[in-house]
C-alpha positions in Angstrom: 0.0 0.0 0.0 1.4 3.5 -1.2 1.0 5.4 2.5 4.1 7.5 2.5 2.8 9.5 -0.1 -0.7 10.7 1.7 0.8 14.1 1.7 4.1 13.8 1.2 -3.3 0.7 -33.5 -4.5 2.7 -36.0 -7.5 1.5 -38.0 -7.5 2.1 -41.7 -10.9 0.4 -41.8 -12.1 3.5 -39.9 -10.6 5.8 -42.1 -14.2 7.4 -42.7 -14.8 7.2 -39.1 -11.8 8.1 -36.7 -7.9 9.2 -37.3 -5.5 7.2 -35.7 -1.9 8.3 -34.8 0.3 5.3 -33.4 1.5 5.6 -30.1 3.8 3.2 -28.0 3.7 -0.5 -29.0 -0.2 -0.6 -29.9 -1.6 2.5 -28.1 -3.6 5.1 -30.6 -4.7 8.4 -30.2 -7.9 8.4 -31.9 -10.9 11.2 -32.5 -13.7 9.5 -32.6 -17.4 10.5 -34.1 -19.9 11.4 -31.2 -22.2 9.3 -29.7 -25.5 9.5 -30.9 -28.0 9.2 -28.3 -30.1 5.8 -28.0 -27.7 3.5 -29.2 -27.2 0.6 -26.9 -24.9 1.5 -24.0 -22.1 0.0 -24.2 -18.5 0.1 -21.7 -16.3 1.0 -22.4 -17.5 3.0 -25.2 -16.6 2.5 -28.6 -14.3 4.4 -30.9 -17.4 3.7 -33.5 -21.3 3.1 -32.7 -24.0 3.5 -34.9 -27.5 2.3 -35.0 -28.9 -0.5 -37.7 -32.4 -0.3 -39.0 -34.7 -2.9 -38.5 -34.6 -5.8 -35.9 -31.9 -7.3 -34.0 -31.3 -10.6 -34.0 -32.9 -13.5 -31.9 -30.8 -16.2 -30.5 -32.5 -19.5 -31.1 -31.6 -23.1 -29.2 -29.6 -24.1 -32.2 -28.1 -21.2 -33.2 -25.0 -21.8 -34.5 -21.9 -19.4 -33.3 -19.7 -19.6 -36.9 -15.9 -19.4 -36.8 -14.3 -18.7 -40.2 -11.5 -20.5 -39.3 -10.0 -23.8 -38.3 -7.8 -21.6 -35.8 -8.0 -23.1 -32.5 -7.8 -20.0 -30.6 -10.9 -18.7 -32.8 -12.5 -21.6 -31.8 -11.7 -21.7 -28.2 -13.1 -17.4 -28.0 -16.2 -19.1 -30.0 -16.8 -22.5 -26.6 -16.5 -19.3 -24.8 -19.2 -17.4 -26.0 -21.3 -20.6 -26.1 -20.7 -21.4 -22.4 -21.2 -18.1 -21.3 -24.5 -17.8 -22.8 -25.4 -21.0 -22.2 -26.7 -21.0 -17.9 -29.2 -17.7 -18.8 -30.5 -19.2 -21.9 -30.6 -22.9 -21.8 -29.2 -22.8 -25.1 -26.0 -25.5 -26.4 -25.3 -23.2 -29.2 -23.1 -25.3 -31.7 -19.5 -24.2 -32.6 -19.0 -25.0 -36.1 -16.3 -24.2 -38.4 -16.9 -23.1 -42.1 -15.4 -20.9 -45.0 -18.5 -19.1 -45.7 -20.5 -17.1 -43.4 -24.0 -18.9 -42.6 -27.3 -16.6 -42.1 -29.3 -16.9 -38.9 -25.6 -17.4 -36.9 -23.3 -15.6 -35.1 -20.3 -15.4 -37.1 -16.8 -14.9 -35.8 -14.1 -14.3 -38.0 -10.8 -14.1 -37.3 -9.1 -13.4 -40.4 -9.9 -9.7 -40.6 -7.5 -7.0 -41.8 -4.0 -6.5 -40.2 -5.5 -2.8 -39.8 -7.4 -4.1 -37.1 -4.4 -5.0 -34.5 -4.5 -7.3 -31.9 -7.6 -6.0 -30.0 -9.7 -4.4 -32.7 -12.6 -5.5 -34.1 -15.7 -4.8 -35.7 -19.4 -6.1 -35.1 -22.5 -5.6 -37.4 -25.6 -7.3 -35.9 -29.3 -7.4 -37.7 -31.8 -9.8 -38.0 -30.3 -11.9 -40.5 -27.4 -12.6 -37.9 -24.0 -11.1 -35.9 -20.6 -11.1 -37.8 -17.6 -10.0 -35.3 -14.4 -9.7 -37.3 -10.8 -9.5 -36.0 -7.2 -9.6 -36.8 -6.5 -12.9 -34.9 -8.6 -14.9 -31.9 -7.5 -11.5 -29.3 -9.7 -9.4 -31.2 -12.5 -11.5 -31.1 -12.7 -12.5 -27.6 -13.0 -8.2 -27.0 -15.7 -7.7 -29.5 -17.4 -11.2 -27.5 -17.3 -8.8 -24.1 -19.2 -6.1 -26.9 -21.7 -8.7 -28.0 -22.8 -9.6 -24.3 -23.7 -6.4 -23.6 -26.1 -6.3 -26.6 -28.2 -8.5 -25.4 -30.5 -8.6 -22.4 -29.2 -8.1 -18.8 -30.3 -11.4 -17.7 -27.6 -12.9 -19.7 -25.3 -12.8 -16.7 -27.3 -14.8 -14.9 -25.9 -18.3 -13.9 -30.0 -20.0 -14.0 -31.9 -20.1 -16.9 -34.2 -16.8 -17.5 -37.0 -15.9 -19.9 -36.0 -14.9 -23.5 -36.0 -13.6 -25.4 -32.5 -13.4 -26.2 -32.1 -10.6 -28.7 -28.7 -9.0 -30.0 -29.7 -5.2 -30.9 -28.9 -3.8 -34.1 -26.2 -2.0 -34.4 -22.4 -1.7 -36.4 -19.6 -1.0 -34.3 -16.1 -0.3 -35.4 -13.4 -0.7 -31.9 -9.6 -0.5 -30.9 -8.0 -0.2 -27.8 -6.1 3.7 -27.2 -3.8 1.6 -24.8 -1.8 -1.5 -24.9 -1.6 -2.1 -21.3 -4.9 -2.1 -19.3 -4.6 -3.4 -15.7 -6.1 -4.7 -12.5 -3.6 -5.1 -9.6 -4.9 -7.5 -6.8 -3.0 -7.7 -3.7 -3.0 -11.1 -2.8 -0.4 -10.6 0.0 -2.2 -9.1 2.1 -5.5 -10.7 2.2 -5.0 -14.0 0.6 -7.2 -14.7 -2.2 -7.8 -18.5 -3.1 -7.7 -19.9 -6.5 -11.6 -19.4 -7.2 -11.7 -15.8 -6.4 -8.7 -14.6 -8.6 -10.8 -16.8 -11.4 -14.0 -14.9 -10.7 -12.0 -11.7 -10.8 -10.4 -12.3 -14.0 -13.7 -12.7 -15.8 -15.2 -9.6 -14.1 -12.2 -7.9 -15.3 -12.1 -9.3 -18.8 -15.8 -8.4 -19.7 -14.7 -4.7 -19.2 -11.7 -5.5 -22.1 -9.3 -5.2 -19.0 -5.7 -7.3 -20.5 -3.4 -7.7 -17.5 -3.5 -9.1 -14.2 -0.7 -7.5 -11.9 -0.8 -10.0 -8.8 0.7 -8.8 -6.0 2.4 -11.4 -4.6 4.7 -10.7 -1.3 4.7 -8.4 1.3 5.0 -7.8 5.2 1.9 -9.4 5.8 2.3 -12.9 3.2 4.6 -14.7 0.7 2.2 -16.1 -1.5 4.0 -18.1 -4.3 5.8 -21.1 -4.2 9.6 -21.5 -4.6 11.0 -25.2 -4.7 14.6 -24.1 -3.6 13.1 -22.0 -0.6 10.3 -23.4 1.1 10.4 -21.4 4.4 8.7 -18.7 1.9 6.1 -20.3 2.0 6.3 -22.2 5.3 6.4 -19.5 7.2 6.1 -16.2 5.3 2.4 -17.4 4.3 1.4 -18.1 7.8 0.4 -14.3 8.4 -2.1 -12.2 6.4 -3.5 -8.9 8.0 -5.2 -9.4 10.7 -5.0 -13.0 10.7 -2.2 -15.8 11.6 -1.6 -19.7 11.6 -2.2 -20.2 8.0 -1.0 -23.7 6.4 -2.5 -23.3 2.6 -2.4 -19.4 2.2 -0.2 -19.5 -0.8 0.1 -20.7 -4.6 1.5 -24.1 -5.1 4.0 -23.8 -8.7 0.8 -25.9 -10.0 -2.2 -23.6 -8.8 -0.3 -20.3 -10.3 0.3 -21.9 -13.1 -3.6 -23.0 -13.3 -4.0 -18.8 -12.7 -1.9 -18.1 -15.3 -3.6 -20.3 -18.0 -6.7 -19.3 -17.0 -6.0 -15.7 -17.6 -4.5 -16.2 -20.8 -7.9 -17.9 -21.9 -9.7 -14.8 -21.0 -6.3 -12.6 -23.0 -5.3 -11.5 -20.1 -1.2 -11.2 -19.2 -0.5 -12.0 -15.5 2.7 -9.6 -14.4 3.8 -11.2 -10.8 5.1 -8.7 -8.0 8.0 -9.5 -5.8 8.3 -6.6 -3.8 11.4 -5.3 -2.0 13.6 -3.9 -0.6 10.8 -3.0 1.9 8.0 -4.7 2.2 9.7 -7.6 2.7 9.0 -8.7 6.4 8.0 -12.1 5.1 10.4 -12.9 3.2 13.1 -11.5 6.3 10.7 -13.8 8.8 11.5 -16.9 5.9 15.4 -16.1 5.5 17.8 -15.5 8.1 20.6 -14.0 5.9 18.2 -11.3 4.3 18.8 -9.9 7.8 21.9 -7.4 8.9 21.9 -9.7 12.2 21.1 -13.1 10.5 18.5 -14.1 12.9 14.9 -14.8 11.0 12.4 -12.0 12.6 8.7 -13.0 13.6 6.0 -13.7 10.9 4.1 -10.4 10.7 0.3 -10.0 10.9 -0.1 -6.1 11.1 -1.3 -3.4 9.2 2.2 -0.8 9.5 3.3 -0.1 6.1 7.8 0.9 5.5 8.5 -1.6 8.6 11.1 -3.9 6.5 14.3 -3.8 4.8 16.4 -6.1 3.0 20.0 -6.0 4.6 22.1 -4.4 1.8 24.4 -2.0 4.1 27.5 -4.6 3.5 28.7 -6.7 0.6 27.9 -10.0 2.3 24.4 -9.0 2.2 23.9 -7.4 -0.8 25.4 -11.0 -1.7 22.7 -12.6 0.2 20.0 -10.4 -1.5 21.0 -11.2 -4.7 21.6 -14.8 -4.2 17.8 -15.0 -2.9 16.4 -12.6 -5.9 17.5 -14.6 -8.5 16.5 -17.9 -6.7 13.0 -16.0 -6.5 13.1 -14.5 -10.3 14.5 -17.6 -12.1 11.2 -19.6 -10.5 8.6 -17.3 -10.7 9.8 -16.3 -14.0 9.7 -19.9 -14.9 6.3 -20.0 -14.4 5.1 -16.7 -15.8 5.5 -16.9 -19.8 4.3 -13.1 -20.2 7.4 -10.7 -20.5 7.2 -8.2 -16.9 8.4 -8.9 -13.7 7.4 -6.2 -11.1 10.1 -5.6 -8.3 8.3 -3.4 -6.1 10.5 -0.7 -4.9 8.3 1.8 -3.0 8.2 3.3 0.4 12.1 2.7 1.5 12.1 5.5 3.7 14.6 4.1 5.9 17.0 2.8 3.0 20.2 4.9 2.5 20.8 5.9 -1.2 23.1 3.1 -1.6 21.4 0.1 0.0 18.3 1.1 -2.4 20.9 1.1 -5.7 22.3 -2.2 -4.6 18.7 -3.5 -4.4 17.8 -2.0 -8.4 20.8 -3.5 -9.1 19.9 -6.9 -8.0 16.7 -7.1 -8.8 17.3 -5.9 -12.0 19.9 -7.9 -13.4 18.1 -11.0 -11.7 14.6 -10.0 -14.0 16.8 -9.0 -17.3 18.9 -12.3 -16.9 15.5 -14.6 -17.4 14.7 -12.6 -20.9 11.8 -10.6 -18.7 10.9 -6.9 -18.7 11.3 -5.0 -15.7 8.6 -3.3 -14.1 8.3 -1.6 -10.7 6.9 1.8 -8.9 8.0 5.0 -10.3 10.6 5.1 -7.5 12.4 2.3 -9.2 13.3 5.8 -11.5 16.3 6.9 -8.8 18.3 3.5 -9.4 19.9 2.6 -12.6 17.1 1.3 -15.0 18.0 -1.3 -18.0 16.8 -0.3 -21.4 12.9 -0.7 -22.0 12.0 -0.6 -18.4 8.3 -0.1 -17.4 7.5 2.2 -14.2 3.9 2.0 -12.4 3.6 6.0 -11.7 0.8 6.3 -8.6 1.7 9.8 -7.4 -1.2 12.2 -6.8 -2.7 15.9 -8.2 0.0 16.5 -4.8 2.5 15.9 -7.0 0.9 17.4 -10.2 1.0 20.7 -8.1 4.4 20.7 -7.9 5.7 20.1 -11.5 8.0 23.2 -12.8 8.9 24.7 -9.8 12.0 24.7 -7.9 10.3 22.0 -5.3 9.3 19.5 -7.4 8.4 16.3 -5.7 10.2 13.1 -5.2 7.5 11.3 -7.3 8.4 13.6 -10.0 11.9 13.6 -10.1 11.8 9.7 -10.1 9.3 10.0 -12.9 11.7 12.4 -14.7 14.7 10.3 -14.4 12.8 7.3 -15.5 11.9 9.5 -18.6 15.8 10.3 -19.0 16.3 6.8 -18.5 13.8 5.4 -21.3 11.0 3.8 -19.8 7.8 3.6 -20.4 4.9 4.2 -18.2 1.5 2.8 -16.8 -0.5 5.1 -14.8 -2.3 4.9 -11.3 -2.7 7.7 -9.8 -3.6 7.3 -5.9 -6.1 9.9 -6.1 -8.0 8.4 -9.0 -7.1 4.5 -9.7 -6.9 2.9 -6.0 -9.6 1.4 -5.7 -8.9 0.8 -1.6 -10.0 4.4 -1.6 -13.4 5.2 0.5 -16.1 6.0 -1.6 -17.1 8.1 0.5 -17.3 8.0 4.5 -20.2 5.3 4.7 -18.1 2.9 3.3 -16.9 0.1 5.4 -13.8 -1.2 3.9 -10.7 0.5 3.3 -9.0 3.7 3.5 -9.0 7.4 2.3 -5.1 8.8 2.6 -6.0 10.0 -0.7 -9.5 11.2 0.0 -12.4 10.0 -0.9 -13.0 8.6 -4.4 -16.1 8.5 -5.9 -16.8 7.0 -9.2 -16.5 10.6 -10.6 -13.4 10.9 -9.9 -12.6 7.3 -10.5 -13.5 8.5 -14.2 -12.6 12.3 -14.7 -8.8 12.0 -14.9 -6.4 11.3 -18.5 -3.2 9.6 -18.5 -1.8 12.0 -20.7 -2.1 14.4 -18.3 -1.1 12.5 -14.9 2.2 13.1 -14.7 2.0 17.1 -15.4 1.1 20.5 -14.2 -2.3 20.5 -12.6 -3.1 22.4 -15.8 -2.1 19.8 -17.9 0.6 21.3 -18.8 4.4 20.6 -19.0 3.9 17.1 -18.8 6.6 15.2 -17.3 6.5 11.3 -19.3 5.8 12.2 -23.1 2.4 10.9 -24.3 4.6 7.7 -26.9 5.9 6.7 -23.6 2.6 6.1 -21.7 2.0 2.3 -22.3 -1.6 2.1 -20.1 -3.4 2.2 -17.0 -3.6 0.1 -14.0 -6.5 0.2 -11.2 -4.9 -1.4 -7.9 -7.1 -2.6 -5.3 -5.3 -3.1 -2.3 -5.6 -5.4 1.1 -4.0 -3.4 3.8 -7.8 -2.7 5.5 -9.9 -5.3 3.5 -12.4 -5.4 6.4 -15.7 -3.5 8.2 -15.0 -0.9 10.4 -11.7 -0.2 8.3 -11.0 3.6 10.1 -9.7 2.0 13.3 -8.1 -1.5 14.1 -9.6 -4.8 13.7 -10.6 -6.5 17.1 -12.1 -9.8 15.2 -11.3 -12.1 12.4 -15.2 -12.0 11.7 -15.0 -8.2 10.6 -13.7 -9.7 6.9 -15.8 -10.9 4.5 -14.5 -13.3 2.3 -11.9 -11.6 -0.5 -14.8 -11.6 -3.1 -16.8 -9.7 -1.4 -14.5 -6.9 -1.1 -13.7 -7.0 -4.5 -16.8 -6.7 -5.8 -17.6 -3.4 -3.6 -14.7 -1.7 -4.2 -14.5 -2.6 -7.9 -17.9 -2.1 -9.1 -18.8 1.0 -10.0 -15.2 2.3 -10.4 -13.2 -0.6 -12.1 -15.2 -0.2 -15.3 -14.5 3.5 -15.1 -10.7 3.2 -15.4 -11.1 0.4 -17.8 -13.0 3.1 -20.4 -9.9 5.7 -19.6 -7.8 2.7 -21.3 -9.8 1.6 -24.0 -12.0 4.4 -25.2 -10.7 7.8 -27.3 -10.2 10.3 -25.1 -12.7 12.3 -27.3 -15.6 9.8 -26.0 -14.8 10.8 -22.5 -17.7 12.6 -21.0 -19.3 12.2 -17.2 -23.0 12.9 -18.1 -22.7 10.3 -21.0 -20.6 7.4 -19.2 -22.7 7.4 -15.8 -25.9 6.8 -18.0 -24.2 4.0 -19.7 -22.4 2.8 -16.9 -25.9 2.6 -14.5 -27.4 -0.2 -17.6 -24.2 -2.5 -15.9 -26.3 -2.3 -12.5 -29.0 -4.8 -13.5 -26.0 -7.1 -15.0 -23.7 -6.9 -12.3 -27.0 -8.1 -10.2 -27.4 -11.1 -12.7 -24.2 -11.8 -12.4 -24.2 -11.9 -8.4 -21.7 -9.2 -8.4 -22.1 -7.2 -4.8 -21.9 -3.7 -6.4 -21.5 -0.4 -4.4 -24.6 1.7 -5.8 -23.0 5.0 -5.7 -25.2 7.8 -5.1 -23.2 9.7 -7.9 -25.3 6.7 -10.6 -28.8 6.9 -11.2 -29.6 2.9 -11.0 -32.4 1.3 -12.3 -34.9 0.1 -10.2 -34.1 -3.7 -9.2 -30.6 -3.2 -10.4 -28.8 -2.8 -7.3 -28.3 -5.6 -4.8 -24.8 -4.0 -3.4 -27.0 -1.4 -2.2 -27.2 -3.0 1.6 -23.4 -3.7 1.4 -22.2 -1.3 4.1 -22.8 -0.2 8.0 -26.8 0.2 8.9 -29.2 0.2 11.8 -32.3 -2.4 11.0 -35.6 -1.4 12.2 -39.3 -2.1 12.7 -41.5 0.6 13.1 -39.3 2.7 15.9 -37.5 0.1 17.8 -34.0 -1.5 16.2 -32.2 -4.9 16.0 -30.1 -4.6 19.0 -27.0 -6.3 20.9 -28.5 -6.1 24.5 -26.1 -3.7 26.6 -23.2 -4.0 24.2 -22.9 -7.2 25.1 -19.3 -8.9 23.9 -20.5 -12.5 24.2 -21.5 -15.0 21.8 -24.7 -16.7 22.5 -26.6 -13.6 23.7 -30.2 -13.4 22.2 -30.8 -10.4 20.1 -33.4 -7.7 20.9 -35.2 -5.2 19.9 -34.9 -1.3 21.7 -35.7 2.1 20.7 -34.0 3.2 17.9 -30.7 5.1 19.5 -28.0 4.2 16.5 -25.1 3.4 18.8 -22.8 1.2 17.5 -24.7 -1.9 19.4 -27.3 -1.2 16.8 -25.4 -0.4 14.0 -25.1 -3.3 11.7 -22.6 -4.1 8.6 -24.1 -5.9 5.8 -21.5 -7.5 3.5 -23.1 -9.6 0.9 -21.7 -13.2 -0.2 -21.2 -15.1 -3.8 -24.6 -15.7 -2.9 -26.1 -12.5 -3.0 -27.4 -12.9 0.6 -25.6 -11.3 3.6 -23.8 -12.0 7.1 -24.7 -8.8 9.5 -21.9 -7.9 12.3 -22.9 -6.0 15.2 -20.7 -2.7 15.4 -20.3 -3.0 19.3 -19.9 -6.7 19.6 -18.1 -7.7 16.2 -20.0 -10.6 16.4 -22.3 -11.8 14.0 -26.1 -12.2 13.4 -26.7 -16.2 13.8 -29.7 -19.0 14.0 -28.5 -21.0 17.6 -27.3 -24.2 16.9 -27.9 -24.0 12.8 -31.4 -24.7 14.5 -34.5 -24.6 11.2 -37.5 -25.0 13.6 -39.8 -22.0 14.4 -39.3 -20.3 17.3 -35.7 -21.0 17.3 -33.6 -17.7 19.2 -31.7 -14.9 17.2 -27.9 -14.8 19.0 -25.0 -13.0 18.2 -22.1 -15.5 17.4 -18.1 -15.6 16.3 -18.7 -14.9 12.2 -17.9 -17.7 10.1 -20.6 -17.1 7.2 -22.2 -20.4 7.5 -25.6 -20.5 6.3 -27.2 -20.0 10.1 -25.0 -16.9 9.5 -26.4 -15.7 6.0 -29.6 -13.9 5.0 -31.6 -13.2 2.6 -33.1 -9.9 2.2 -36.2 -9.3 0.2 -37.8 -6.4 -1.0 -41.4 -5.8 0.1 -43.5 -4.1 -2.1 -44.1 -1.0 0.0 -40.4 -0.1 1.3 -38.3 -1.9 3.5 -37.3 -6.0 3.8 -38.0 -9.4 4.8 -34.7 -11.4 6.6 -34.9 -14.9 5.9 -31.8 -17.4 7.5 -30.2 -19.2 4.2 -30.3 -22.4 6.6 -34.1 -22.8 7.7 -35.7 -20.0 5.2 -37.6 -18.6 8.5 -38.0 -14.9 8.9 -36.1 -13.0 11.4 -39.1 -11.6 13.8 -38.8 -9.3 16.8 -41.8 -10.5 19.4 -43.4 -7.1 20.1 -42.6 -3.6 19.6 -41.7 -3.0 23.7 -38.2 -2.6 24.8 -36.1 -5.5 25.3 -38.4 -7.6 22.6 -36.6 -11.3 21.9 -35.5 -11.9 18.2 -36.9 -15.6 16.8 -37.1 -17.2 13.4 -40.9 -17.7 12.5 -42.9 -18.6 9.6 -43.7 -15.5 7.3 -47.0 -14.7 8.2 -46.5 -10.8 6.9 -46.3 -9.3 9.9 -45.2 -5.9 10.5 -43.1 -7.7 12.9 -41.2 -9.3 9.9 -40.9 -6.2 8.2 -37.4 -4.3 8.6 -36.1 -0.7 7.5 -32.3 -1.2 6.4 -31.4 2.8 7.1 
């Protein structure tokens, strides 16, 4: 986490349409035709939309998804599309392969143009069919993520819905305006498991997001695998924040792999992080000669940030250091065919001008020496770079403000020097791209060093403009040297109640969940700043098309943040409980009885008062329904004994999110919500409306008893 810093491919086939001028490796500057209104909404938006007259296309059981190609990556992009459309629809589309284009299909073809790049594509759609053509099997799998969101919301869902199933008219005409398009998960931190770095890869990819930055060691974790050193993972993944004793909190050389091939079938790069010299307490608790005394320190659990060092003060050590970094690079690298290796090399306030050019040095012969391309944080700019380096610049407007003057800041010298130096760079800003950022201050997870972030200002930023004057202005990195963007979403306080220390383990939902409400609204924001011309880029316009994701993200079971700054439809927002609430009927509240810190106390009911004994935080599961922890007690909102029977008591209990644990909230018709345990399907009734009134599970009998205000 970046605390220090708080305050201190051109397309000739759209000649007619758009000019292209070729930027670094891929990247275009394009001006693109305005959007005309009432087109289908579509993020990120097009560099080329345009309506078709007449009818879109229905999908029919045996509708046949076409691939003009024996290619088998064309063919693998077209199983894709058929399994993903497969749970809403019931449909087993056939993939067949042909040389013609049939009618009444959806026709992929990857032998488009060389104008088209890697990632561009084009997509016609009417009712005689869909044709999306590409340069290659890449370009096909992006225009896919345009095609879903043609069709009807329910999609997305993983049960079979009502049809029909209709692809709306329309010709669109795409490229990317970036190369490198990034979502950074910090899996050192709070360890994610295989499963949810899969789910967040396809959440990713549907938003044309094309590298995964996986954070992978730090203070808190060592999360991959390294044969020759097994203490990594041993010991220095027995700790994430907040918790400790961990046995499997780590990435066998077989599961990353697994990651790694699954991201590539969604066209998506993994870059691996090995961070140092600081943030390195695991890997000091793992290896006694990373240390200046030798001696192995403790495993650390905590939430301190610039609390490490490697040893590099003598040449012994900076021999030990770079022994274990090329150990470390030469497996990982191994294992990661894409061509970056992050080093880290952030927040070293405690490491001596030398010490931190003995740790570039090492680090970067070590990544250079397996063929990979070095990437690290803009700091990485005040050590000796090799040629073709890639820096990850997250300073702030902070920084912007200082650009020209005689007390310019450290961010922006580094990012000068890297300039100097050659390299290229991939923005995210603090102020704009971390998505760890509050929201605002009802928002239960994470931090706000850099303020709050809502999805406006998640949006309204350029890369062409981050690294200058607050004008935009004398920019610092030239606009052929910006390769991308890069939201990060962080771990350091992945938890409820995030604005002071945690006191239990139940006060995390699982990573997922998290993920989801930080992510969603403001991932798909930054995504657009990567994809999209910057001549598309308009608030009014993006927040209209961004609120049509609500009702997908809620087929999809994504836990969304509805931000007050989007006008959702109605029914589209299931994230909207995610957060810290009282729970009432009529004027009393759901209540922990005198603060009460033990488990098994029954639950009551009191006047409402809103201390923290009746504040509640919601944090919804892959399931859409919810555990609820009690703000005084930590504990959470449980069915004693797993019981199903009627009449069984309401406690408070240590959270574990089994199903006694989740609920289900429904919407009543007039305002407010039914409770309903997951594990017996009985509603969550206070007995009266007096003070002091015992929580049960009953039968719904609609009561007014039954009925709760989420406020």
């Amino acid at each position: 986490m970046r605390l220090f810093h708080q305050r201190g491919r051109g397309l000739a086939l759209l000649a007619t349409l758009a000019v292209a001028v070729p930027l670094l490796s891929g990247a275009t500057v394009v001006t693109a035709a305005p959007v005309a209104p009432g087109l289908p909404a579509i993020v990120p938006q097009p560099v080329s939309e345009s309506a078709v007259t007449g009818a879109g296309f229905t999908l029919a059981a045996r509708t046949p998804v076409d691939v003009l190609s024996t290619d088998p990556a064309a063919l693998g992009v077209a199983g894709y599309l058929a399994g993903l459309l497969a749970p809403a629809t019931g449909y087993a589309l056939p993939v067949v392969s042909s040389t013609q284009p049939r009618s009444g299909a959806v026709v992929l073809d990857p032998t488009g143009p060389s104008s088209l790049g890697a990632e561009g594509y084009t997509l016609s759609s009417g009712s005689g069919g869909v044709t999306v053509t590409a340069h290659g099997a890449e370009g096909l799998f992006r225009g896919v993520q345009t095609l879903r969101q043609l069709l009807p919301a329910a999609v997305e869902s993983g049960t079979v819905m009502p049809g029909p199933w209709t692809v709306a008219p329309v010709r669109i005409a795409d490229s990317p305006r970036y190369s490198y398009r990034g979502v950074m998960l910090d899996v050192a931190r709070r360890f994610y498991p295989v499963a949810e770095v899969k789910r967040y890869i396809d959440e990713s990819a549907a938003y044309k997001i094309n590298t995964l930055h996986l954070h992978l060691t730090d203070d808190q974790g060592w999360r991959i695998a390294v044969g020759a050193l097994p203490n990594l993972t041993a010991v220095g993944a027995s700790t994430q924040s907040g918790f400790t004793g961990g046995t499997s909190w780590y990435y066998s050389a077989a599961e990353y792999q697994d990651l790694v091939a699954y991201a590539k079938s969604r066209y998506m790069t993994v870059v691996p992080e090995i961070d140092g010299p600081g943030h390195s307490s695991a890997a000091l608790a793992s290896a006694a000669d990373l240390n200046c005394d030798d001696r192995a320190r403790a495993p650390y659990s905590g939430f301190d940030v610039g609390i490490s060092l490697y040893c590099l003060g003598d040449p012994q050590h900076v021999g030990n250091v770079s022994t274990f970094l090329n150990t470390v690079i030469s497996a990982v690298a191994a294992l990661t065919p894409g061509p970056y290796l992050h080093i880290g090399g952030d927040e070293t306030p405690q490491a001596t001008a030398a010490e931190y050019a003995a740790y570039v040095s090492a680090a970067t012969t070590a990544v250079t020496a397996q063929g990979k391309r070095v990437m690290g944080w803009h700091q990485l700019g005040q050590g000796t770079l090799p040629a073709n380096s890639l820096l990850q610049y997250w300073g702030d407007a902070s920084d912007q403000s200082t650009v020209g003057t005689a007390q310019e800041s450290a961010g922006i010298r580094q990012a000068r020097s890297g300039v100097a130096q050659g390299a290229a760079f991939v923005m995210s800003p603090g102020d704009h791209a971390y998505l760890d950022m509050k929201y605002d201050a009802g928002t239960p997870y994470g931090l706000s060093w850099e303020g709050y972030v809502p999805v406006r200002k998640a949006y309204d930023w350029d890369p062409a403009t981050t690294v200058a004057a607050t004008d935009g202005s004398s920019p610092v990195v030239p606009a052929d040297r910006i390769a991308g963007v890069e939201a990060a979403l962080w771990a350091d306080r992945a938890y409820a109640g995030s604005t002071s220390l945690p006191t239990s383990t139940g006060q995390f939902p699982e990573p997922s969940v998290y993920a989801d409400h930080m992510s969603f609204p403001r991932l798909p924001a930054i995504a657009e700043i990567g994809w999209s011309p910057r001549s598309t880029h308009d608030w009014t316009d993006f927040s209209r098309r961004l609120a049509t994701q609500g009702p997908r993200w809620t087929a999809a079971g994504i836990g969304f943040y509805a931000a007050p700054d989007i006008t959702w439809p109605a029914g589209g927002t299931p994230g909207s409980l995610n957060g810290v609430h009282t729970v009432t009927t009529g004027s009393q509240a759901l209540d922990d009885p005198a603060s009460s810190t033990a488990t098994l106390t029954q639950l009551d009911t009191w006047a409402l008062h809103g201390g923290s004994n009746q504040q509640w935080t919601f944090a919804q599961q892959t399931d859409g329904s919810y555990t609820l922890t009690n703000g005084a007690s930590h504990l959470c909102l449980d069915v004693n004994g797993g019981s199903t029977s009627a009449g069984a008591t309401v406690i408070q209990y240590t959270c574990a999110a089994t199903p006694n644990q989740r609920w289900r909230a429904t919407a009543l018709p007039g305002g407010g919500y039914t409770l309903a345990s997951v594990r017996s399907g009985l509603l969550l009734t206070t007995a009266s409306t007096a003070d002091g009134a015992l929580v049960t599970q009953q039968p719904d009998t609609n009561s007014a008893l039954q009925h709760w205000t989420v406020n």
